[in-house]
C-alpha positions in Angstrom: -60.6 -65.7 3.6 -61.5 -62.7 2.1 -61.3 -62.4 -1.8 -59.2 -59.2 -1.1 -55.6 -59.7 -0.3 -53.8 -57.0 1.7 -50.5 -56.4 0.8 -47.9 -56.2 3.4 -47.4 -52.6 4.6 -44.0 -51.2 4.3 -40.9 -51.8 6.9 -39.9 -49.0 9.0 -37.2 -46.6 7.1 -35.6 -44.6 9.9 -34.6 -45.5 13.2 -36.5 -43.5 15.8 -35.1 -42.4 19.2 -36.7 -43.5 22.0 -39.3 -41.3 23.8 -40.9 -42.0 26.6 -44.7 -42.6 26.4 -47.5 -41.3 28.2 -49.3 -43.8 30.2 -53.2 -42.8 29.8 -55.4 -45.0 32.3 -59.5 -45.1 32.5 -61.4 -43.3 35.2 -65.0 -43.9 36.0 -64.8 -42.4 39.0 -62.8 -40.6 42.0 -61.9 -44.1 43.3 -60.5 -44.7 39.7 -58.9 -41.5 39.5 -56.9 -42.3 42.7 -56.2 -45.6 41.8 -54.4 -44.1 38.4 -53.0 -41.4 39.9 -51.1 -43.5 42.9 -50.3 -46.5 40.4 -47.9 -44.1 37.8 -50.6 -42.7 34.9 -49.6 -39.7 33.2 -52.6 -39.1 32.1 -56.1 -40.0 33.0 -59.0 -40.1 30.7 -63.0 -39.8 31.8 -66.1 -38.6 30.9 -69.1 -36.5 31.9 -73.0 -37.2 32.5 -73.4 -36.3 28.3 -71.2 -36.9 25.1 -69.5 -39.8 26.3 -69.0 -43.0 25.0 -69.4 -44.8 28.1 -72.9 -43.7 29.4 -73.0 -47.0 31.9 -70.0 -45.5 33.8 -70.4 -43.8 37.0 -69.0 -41.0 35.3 -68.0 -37.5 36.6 -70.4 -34.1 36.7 -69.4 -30.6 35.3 -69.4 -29.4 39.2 -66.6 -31.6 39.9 -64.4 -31.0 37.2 -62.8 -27.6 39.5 -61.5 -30.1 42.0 -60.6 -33.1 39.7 -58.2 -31.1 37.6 -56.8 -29.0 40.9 -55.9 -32.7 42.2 -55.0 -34.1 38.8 -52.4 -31.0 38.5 -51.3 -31.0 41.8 -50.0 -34.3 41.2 -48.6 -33.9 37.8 -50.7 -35.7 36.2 -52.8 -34.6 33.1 -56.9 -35.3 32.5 -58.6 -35.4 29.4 -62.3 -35.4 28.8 -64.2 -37.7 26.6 -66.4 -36.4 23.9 -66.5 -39.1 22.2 -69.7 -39.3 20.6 -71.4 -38.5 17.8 -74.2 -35.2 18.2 -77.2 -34.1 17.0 -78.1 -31.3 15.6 -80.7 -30.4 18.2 -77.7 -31.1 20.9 -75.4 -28.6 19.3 -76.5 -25.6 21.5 -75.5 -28.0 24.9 -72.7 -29.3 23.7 -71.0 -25.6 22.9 -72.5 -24.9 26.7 -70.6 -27.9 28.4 -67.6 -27.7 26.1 -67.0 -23.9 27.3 -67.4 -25.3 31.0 -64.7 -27.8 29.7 -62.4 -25.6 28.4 -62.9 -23.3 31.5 -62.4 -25.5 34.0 -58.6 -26.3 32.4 -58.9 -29.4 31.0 -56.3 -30.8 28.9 -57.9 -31.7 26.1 -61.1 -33.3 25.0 -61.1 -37.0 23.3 -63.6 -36.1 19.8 -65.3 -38.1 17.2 -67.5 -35.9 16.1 -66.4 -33.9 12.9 -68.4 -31.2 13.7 -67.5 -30.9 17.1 -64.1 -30.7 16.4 -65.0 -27.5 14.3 -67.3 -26.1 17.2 -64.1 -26.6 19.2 -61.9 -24.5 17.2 -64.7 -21.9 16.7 -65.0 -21.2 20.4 -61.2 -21.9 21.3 -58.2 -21.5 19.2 -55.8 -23.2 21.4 -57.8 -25.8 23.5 -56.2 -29.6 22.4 -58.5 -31.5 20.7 -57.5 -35.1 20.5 -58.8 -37.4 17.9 -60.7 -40.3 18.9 -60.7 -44.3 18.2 -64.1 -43.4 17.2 -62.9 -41.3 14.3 -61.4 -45.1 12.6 -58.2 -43.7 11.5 -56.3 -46.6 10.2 -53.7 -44.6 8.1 -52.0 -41.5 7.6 -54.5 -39.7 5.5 -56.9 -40.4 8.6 -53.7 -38.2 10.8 -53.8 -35.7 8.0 -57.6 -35.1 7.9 -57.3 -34.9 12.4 -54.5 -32.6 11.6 -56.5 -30.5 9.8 -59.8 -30.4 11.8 -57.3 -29.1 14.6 -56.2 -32.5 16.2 -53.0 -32.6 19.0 -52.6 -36.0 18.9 -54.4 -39.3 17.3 -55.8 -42.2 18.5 -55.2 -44.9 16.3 -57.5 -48.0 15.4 -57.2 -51.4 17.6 -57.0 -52.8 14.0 -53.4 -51.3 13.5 -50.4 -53.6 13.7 -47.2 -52.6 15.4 -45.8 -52.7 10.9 -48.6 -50.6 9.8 -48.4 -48.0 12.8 -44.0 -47.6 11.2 -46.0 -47.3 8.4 -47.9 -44.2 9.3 -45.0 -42.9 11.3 -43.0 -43.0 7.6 -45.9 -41.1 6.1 -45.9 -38.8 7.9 -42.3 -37.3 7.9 -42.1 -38.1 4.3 -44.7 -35.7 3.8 -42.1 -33.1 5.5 -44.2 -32.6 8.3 -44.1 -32.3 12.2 -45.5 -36.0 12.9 -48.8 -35.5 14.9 -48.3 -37.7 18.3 -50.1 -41.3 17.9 -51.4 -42.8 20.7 -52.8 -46.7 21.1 -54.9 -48.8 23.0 -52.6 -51.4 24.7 -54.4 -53.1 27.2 -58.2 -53.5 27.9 -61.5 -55.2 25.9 -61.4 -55.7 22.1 -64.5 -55.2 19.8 -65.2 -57.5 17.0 -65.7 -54.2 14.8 -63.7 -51.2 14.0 -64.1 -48.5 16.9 -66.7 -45.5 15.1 -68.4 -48.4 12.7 -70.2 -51.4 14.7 -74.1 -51.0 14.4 -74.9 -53.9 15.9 -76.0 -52.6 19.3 -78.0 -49.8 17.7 -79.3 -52.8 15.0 -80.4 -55.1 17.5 -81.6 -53.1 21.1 -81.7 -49.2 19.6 -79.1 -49.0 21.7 -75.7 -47.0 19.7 -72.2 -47.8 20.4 -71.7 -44.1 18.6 -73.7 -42.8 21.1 -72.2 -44.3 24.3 -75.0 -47.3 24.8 -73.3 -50.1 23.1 -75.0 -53.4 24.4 -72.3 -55.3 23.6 -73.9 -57.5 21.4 -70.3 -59.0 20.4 -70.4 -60.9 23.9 -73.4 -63.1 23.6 -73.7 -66.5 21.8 -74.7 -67.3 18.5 -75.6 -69.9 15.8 -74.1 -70.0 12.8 -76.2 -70.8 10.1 -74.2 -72.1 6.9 -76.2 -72.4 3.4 -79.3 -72.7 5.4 -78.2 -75.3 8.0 -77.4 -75.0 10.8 -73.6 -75.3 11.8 -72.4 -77.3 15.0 -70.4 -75.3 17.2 -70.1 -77.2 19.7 -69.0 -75.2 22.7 -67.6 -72.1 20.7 -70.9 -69.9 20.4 -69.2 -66.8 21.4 -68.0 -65.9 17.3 -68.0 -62.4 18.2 -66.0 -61.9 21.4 -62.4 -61.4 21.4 -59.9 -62.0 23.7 -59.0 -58.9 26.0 -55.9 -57.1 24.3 -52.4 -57.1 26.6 -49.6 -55.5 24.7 -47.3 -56.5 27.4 -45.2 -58.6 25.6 -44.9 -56.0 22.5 -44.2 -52.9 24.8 -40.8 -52.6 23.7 -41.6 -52.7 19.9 -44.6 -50.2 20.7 -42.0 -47.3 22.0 -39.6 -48.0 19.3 -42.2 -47.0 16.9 -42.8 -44.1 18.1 -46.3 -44.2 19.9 -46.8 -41.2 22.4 -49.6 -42.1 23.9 -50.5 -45.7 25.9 -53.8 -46.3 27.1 -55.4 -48.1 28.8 -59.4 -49.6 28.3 -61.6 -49.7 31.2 -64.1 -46.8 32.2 -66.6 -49.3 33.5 -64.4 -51.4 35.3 -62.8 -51.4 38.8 -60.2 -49.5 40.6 -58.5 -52.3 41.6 -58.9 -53.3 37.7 -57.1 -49.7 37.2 -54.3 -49.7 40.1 -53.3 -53.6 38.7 -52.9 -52.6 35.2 -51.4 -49.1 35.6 -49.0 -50.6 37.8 -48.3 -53.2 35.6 -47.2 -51.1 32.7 -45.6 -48.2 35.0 -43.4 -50.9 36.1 -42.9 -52.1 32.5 -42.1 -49.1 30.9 -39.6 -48.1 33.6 -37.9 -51.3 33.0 -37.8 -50.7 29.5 -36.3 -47.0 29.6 -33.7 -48.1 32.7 -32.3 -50.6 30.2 -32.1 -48.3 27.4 -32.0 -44.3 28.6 -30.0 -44.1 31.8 -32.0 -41.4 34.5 -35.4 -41.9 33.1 -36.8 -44.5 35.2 -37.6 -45.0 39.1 -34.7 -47.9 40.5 -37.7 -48.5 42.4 -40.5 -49.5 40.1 -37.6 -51.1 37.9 -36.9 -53.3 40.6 -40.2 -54.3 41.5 -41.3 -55.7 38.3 -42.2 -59.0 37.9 -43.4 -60.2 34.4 -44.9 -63.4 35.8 -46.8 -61.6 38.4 -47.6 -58.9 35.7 -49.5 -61.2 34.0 -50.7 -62.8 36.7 -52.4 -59.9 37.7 -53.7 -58.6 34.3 -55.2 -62.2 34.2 -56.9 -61.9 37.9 -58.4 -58.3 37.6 -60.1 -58.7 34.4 -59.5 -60.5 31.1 -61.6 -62.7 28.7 -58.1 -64.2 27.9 -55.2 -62.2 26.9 -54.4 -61.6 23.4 -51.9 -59.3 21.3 -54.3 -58.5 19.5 -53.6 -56.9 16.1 -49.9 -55.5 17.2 -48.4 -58.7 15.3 -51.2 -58.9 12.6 -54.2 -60.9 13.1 -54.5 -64.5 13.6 -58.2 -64.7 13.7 -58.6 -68.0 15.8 -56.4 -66.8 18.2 -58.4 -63.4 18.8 -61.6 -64.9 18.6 -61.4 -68.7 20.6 -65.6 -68.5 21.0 -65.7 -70.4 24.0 -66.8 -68.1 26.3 -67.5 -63.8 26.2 -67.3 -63.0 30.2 -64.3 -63.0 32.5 -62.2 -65.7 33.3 -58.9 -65.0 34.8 -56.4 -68.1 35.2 -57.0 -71.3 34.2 -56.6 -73.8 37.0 -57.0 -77.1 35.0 -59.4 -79.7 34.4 -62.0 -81.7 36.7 -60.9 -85.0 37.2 -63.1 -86.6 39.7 -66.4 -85.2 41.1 -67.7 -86.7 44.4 -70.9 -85.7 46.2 -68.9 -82.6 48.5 -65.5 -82.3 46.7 -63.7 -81.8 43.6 -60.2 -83.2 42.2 -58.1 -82.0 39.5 -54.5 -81.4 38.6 -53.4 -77.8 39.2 -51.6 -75.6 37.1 -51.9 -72.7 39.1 -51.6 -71.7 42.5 -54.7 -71.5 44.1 -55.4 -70.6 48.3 -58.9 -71.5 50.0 -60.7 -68.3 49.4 -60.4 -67.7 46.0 -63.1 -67.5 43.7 -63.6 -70.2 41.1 -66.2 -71.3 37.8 -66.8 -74.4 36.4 -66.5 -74.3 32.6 -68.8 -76.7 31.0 -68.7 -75.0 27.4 -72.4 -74.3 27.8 -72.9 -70.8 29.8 -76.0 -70.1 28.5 -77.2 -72.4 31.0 -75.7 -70.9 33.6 -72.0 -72.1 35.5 -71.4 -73.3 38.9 -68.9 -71.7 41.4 -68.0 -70.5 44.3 -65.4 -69.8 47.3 -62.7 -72.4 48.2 -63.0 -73.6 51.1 -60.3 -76.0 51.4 -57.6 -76.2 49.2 -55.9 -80.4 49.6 -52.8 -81.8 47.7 -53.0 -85.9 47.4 -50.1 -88.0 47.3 -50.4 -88.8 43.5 -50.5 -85.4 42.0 -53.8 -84.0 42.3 -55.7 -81.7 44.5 -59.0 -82.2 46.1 -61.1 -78.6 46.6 -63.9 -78.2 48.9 -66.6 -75.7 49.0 -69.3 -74.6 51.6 -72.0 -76.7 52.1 -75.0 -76.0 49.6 -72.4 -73.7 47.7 -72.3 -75.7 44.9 -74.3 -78.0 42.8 -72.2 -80.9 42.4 -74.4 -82.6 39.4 -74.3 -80.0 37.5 -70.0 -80.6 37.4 -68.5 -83.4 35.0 -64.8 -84.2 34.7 -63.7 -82.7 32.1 -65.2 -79.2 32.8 -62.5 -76.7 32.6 -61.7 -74.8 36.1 -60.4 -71.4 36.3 -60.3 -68.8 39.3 -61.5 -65.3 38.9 -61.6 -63.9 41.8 -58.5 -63.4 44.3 -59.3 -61.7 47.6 -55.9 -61.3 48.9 -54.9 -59.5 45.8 -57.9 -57.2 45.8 -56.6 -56.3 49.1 -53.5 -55.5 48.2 -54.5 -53.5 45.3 -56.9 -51.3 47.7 -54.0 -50.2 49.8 -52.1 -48.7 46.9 -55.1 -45.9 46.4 -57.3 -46.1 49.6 -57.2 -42.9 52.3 -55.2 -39.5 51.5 -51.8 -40.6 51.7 -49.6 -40.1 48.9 -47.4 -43.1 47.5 -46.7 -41.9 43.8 -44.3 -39.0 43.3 -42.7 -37.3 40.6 -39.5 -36.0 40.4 -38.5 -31.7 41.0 -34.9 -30.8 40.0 -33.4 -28.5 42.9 -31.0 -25.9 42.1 -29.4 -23.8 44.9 -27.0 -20.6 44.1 -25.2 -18.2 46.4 -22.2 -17.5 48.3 -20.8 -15.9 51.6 -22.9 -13.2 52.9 -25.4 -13.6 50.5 -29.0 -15.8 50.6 -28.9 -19.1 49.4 -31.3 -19.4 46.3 -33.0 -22.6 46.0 -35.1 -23.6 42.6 -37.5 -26.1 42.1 -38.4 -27.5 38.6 -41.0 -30.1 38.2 -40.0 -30.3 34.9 -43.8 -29.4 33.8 -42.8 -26.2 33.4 -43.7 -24.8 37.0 -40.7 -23.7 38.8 -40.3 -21.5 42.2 -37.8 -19.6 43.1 -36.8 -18.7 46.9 -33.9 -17.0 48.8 -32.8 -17.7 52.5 -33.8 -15.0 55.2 -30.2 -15.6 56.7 -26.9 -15.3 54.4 -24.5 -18.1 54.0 -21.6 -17.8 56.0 -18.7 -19.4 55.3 -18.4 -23.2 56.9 -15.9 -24.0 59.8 -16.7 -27.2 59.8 -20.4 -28.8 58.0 -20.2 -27.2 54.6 -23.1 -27.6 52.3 -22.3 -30.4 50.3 -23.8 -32.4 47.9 -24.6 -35.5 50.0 -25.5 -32.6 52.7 -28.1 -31.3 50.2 -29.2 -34.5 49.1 -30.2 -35.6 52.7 -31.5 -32.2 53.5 -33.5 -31.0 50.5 -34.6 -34.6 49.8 -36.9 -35.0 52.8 -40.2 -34.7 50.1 -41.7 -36.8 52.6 -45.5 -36.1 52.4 -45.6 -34.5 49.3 -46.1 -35.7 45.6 -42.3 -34.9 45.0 -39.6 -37.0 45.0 -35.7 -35.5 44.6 -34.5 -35.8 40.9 -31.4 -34.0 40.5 -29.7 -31.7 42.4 -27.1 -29.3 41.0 -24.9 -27.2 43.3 -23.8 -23.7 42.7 -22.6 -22.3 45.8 -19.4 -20.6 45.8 -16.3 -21.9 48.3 -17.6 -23.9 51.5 -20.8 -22.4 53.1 -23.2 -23.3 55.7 -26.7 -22.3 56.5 -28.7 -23.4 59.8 -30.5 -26.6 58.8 -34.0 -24.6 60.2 -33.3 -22.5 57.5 -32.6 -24.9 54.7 -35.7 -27.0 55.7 -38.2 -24.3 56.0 -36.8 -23.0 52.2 -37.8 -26.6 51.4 -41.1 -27.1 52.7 -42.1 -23.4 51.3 -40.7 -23.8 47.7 -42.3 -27.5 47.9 -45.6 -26.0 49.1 -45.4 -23.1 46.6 -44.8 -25.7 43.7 -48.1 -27.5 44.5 -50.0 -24.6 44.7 -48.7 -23.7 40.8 -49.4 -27.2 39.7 -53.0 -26.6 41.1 -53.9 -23.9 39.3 -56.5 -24.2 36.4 -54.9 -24.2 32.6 -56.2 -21.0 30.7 -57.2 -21.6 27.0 -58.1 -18.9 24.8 -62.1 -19.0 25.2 -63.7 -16.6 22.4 -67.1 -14.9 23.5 -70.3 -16.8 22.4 -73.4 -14.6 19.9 -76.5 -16.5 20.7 -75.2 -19.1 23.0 -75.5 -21.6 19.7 -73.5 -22.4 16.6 -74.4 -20.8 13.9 -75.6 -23.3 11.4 -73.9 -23.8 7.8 -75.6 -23.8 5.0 -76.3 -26.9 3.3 -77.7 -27.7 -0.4 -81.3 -27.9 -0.5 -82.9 -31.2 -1.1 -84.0 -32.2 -4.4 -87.5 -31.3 -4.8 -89.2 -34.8 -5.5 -87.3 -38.3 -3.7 -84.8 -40.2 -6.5 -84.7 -44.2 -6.6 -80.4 -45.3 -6.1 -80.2 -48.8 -5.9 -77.6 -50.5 -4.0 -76.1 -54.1 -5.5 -73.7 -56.5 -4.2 -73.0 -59.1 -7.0 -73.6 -59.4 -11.1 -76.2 -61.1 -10.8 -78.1 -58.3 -8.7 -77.2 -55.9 -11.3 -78.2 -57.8 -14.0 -81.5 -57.7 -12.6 -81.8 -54.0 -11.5 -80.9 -53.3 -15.4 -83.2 -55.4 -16.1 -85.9 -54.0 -14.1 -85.0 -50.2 -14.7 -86.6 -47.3 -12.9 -83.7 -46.3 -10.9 -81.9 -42.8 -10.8 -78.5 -43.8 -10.0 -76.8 -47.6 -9.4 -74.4 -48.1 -6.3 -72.0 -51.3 -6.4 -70.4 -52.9 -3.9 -68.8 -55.9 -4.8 -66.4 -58.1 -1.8 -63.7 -58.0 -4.8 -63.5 -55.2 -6.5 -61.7 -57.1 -9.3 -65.6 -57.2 -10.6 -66.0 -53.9 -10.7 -64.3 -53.3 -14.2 -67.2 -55.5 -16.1 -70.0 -54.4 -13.7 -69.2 -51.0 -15.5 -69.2 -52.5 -19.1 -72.5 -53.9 -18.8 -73.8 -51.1 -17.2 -72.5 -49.0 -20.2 -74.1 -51.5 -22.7 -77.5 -50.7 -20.9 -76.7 -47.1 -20.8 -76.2 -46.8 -24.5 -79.9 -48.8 -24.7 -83.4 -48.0 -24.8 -83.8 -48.9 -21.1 -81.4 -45.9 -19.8 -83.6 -43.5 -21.7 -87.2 -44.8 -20.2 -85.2 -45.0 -16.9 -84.0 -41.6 -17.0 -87.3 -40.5 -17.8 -89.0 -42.5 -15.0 -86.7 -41.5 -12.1 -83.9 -38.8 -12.7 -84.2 -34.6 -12.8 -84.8 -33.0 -16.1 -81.9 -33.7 -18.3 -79.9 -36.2 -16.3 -78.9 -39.4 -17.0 -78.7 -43.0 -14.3 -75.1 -43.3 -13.3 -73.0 -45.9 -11.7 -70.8 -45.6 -8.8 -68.6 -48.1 -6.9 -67.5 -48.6 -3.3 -64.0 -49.3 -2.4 -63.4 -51.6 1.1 -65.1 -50.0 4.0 -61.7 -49.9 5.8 -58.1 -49.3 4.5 -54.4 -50.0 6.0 -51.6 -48.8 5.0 -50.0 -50.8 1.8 -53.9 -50.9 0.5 -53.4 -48.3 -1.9 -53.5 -50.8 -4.9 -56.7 -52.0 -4.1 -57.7 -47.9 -4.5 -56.3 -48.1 -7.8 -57.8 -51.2 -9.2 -61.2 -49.8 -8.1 -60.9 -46.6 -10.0 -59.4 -48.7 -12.8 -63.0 -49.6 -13.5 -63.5 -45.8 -14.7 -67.5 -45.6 -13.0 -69.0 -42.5 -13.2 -68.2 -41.4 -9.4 -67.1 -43.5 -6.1 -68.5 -44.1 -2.7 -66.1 -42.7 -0.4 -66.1 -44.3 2.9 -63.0 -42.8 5.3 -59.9 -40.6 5.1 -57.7 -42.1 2.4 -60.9 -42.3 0.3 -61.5 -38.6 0.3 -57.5 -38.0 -0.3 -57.4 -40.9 -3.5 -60.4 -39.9 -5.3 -59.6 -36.0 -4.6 -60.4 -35.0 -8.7 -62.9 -37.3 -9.0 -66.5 -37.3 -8.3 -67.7 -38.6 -4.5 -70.3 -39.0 -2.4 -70.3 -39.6 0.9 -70.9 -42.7 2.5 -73.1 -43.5 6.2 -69.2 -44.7 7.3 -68.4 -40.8 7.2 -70.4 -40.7 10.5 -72.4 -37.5 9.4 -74.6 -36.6 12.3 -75.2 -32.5 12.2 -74.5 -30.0 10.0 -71.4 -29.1 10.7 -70.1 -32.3 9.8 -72.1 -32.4 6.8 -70.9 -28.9 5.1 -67.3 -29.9 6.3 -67.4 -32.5 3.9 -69.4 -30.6 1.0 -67.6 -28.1 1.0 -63.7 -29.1 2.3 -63.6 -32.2 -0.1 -66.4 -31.4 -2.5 -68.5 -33.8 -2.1 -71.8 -34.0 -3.7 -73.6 -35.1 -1.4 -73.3 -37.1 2.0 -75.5 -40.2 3.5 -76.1 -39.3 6.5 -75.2 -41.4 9.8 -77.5 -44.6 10.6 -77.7 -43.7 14.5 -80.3 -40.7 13.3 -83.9 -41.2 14.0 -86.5 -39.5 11.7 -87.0 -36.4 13.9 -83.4 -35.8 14.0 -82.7 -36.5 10.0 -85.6 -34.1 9.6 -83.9 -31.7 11.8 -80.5 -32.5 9.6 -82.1 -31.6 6.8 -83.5 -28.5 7.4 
């Protein structure tokens, strides 16, 4: 347990009316794109051949991004670009060039980390949506506040974030008197052991940086733990550093009565089938949710058709390392993290009973068919697991099931009752998915609202609304007359003007205007239908246009930045008494940096540091390593990360009255506002524009810059 207790953040004060999120899905590619689009997203996300955080992915070109949006539009769905990464200074001058194509091509907003690109953004565009990434770690509502400020539409909160803390934020916000800024949340996909915009273990290990889209995932191997210099038995949980895959099925509910705006889905480098299972999954889920709570806001259709035992069944089968809540109801770390295995798994079958030299027998408890895919779970994968295709699938008289493989499939030694069985692989549902995106057809449609207007001898006027904000307009090319015996009724209009057959529309409302009892020729009335419906998808095609301002040089101009001082100073970083003890001891430093696990400490690391300071061994110090005339000071770290109902922990630190303080996120820079700062490597300072952003905005007095820059590109930093 850590030796710093959070205290519980603070219950939701007002109740919120229900709003209906966006559902955001992963694309990797066209296939994925379809397989979003024809499953119910709202929204897809993706990312192009640079800036992304997800290099590995297939990933889209600047060429296609034209006919990705036209088809996006067309069927009233929105796509966002990833930017996600942090950039260098030398990349500033191609990263203006592809965010201009971005902005040009209608996108709907870009997904940002970087600091400085979030400035570049508003430099070259004043209206273009910025959303703020995962990557940025915003865990609270100073995190909101400093998006809001860069220019952020809408925030992307931390995995970390329980369902409390995110009411929390929500409460912040308005009590501030401000227009909330939209929050959106991951709710379904792969957890990382670290905070989203912090883990350098990839980078640490293999050069290769999650902050940079390379992440190795180095949180999915095994490892030994090594306790006080022995080595601990693990037994068969090696995996300490994968989680469980996060399904906020079971919490959806709670997640739309706080508020969220945004949903989303993980997955950029997985499947479409992965994408079409869980986009369906929630669609379905989130219409169930509105139908029993906001009458009109949810397709009878999807309502109808969901299934929360085959939901699950399915997020199991397409991809999951285990399914986990993950932090929505605060964090039961044992639960997150089991450490048994870090790959997929899908649903556990049961446990090997008998093994015989061609067959296997165990007691199921799930359904299983001969052609699935199975794995033998022995607890040891590093040596690698047996399995294979079913081949037959037998039920015995007392209970269990005998499974049979295809000969030389399988190497029966290697099995042991006792091994865990799970299948992760079902064919017939693969299938299934494929033919809810596969070929041109159209099976997802959104609703138009149809108006018609007129009376006798005049056209009939028919409006369209796709409640997106495109709406047509058309008038008949024969006036009504009046009706002898079909009028145009409602149900008559209904049947008529509902016949969206082969488009992306489906009929939503249908309000009648028309004056007495009038007919028209049902030629007439259809071909009003198929031109207004054919107009409206044409409008919905049609590129967004965002304010793009005129480049100088083709590059950013660069901000100036203080000089460096003109010889190197010694600051010493230590993490206990005892290591400060021995740095006073030792002397020659410039300045002293603590950072204690509790920073209950920090109060008497201060006092003996002030005991040396009024000594002889400041002054030969001083001498030794500081700039004429200064003196060694000491400065303390708060917590790397803070949640809301932390800010105590902010006041005990500065209770220990040091001489400045490490700031290491948002809430830092807005706590320790008056006091003196500098900038921590957790600030994610990459280029220059990040850098004089926070020099200048929060006057800082000086920033460390990000630990994902080589020595070429700190030189080029610094210059």
């Amino acid at each position: 347990m850590s030796a710093i207790e959070t205290a519980p953040a603070p219950a939701p004060t007002t109740p919120r009316p229900l709003v209906r999120p966006e559902l955001l899905a992963p694309a990797g590619d066209w296939e994925c794109v379809r397989a979003a689009v024809e499953n119910g997203a709202d929204a897809v996300y993706f990312g192009l051949e640079r800036f992304n955080a997800r290099m590995r992915a297939k990933n889209f070109t600047q060429a296609d991004l034209p006919a990705l949006m036209e088809f996006l539009h067309k069927r009233g769905v929105r796509g966002y670009v990833t930017f996600n990464v942090l950039v260098f200074t030398h990349e500033l001058p191609d990263a203006e060039d592809y965010l201009r194509t971005i902005i040009a091509s209608g996108v709907d907003a870009a997904i940002v980390q970087d600091t400085g690109i979030c400035r570049l953004i508003r430099k070259i565009s004043p209206d273009f949506p910025i959303h703020g990434s995962t990557q940025m770690t915003v865990t609270g509502d100073a995190g909101v506040e400093f998006a809001r400020e860069l220019g952020a539409e809408l925030v992307v909160l931390a995995r970390e974030n329980s369902i409390k803390e995110i009411h929390a934020i929500q409460d912040a916000q308005r009590a501030a008197n401000k227009t909330p800024l939209p929050l959106e949340v991951f709710v379904h996909g792969a957890l990382c052991v670290a905070y989203s915009g912090q883990c350098l273990t990839s980078e640490s290990l293999g050069g290769r940086s999650a902050n940079r889209g390379e992440c190795a995932q180095a949180c999915r191997m095994p490892y030994d733990l090594i306790s006080d210099g022995a080595q601990v038995d693990l037994g068969d949980r090696k995996y300490l550093l994968s989680p469980q895959d996060l399904a906020g099925l079971d919490v959806l509910p709670e997640l739309v009565k706080a508020g969220v705006s945004s949903l989303k889905i993980e997955g950029r480098l997985k499947s479409p089938e992965y994408v079409a299972s869980i986009t369906r999954v929630y669609r379905q889920a989130l219409d169930k949710i509105f139908a029993e709570n906001v009458a009109g806001v949810a397709d009878p259709g999807s309502v109808k058709s969901f299934d929360p035992v085959r939901a699950k069944y399915e997020l199991s089968m397409t991809f999951s390392r285990g399914l986990y809540t993950g932090w929505f109801n605060g964090i039961q770390n044992q639960e997150l993290a089991h450490g048994r295995f870090g790959t997929k798994r899908g649903v556990l079958l049961g446990t090997v009973s008998r093994v015989e030299n061609d067959h296997v027998a165990l007691r199921l408890e799930s359904a299983l068919k001969p052609g699935d895919g199975v794995v033998f779970d022995a607890g040891n994968h590093a040596a690698g697991e047996e399995g294979g295709r079913v081949y037959q699938v037998e039920p015995q008289r007392n209970g269990e099931t005998v499974l049979r493989f295809g000969h030389g499939d399988l190497n029966f030694r290697r099995i042991k009752p006792g091994n865990l069985l799970w299948k992760n692989n079902d064919p017939a549902l693969d299938r299934e998915l494929r033919t809810t995106f596969e070929g041109e057809k159209i099976r997802f449609t959104r609703p138009v609202d149809i108006e018609v207007h007129g009376h006798v001898n005049a056209p009939l006027t028919l409006i369209l609304n796709d409640r997106e904000g495109h709406v047509v307009k058309l008038d008949s090319q024969v006036v009504l007359a009046a009706a002898q015996n079909q009028p145009l009724t409602q149900q008559r209009l209904e049947d008529q003007l509902g016949r969206l057959g082969g488009t992306p529309f489906q009929l939503g409302t249908l309000t009648s205007h028309l004056e007495g009892a009038v007919m028209l020729p049902m030629s007439e009335l259809n071909r009003l239908r198929r031109e207004a419906s054919t107009e409206l998808d044409r409008l919905r095609g049609l590129p967004k246009r965002w304010t793009l301002l005129p480049g100088r040089d083709g590059s950013p101009s660069r901000p100036s930045v203080p000089s460096t001082p003109a010889a190197p100073a010694l600051i010493v970083l230590v993490r206990s008494l005892a290591q400060l003890d021995a740095v006073l001891t030792t002397g020659g430093f410039a300045d002293l940096y603590c950072e204690f696990e509790d920073p209950k400490h920090y109060r008497e690391a201060v006092n003996r540091f002030r005991t040396w300071q009024s000594g002889p061994g400041s002054q030969l110090s001083a001498l030794n390593s500081q700039p004429a005339g200064a003196a060694p000071a000491i400065w303390v770290a708060p917590p790397r990360i803070f949640k809301p109902g932390e800010e105590w922990i902010l006041k005990q630190v500065r209770s220990s009255e040091a001489d400045g303080y490490i700031v290491r996120n948002h809430e830092h820079l807005r706590f320790f506002k008056t006091d003196r700062k500098r900038g921590d490597f957790s600030l994610n300072v990459a280029n220059p524009l990040t850098a004089e952003y926070f020099l200048s905005r929060y006057g800082l007095e000086r920033v460390t810059a990000s630990y994902d820059l080589n020595i070429v590109q700190l030189e080029s930093l610094l210059r």
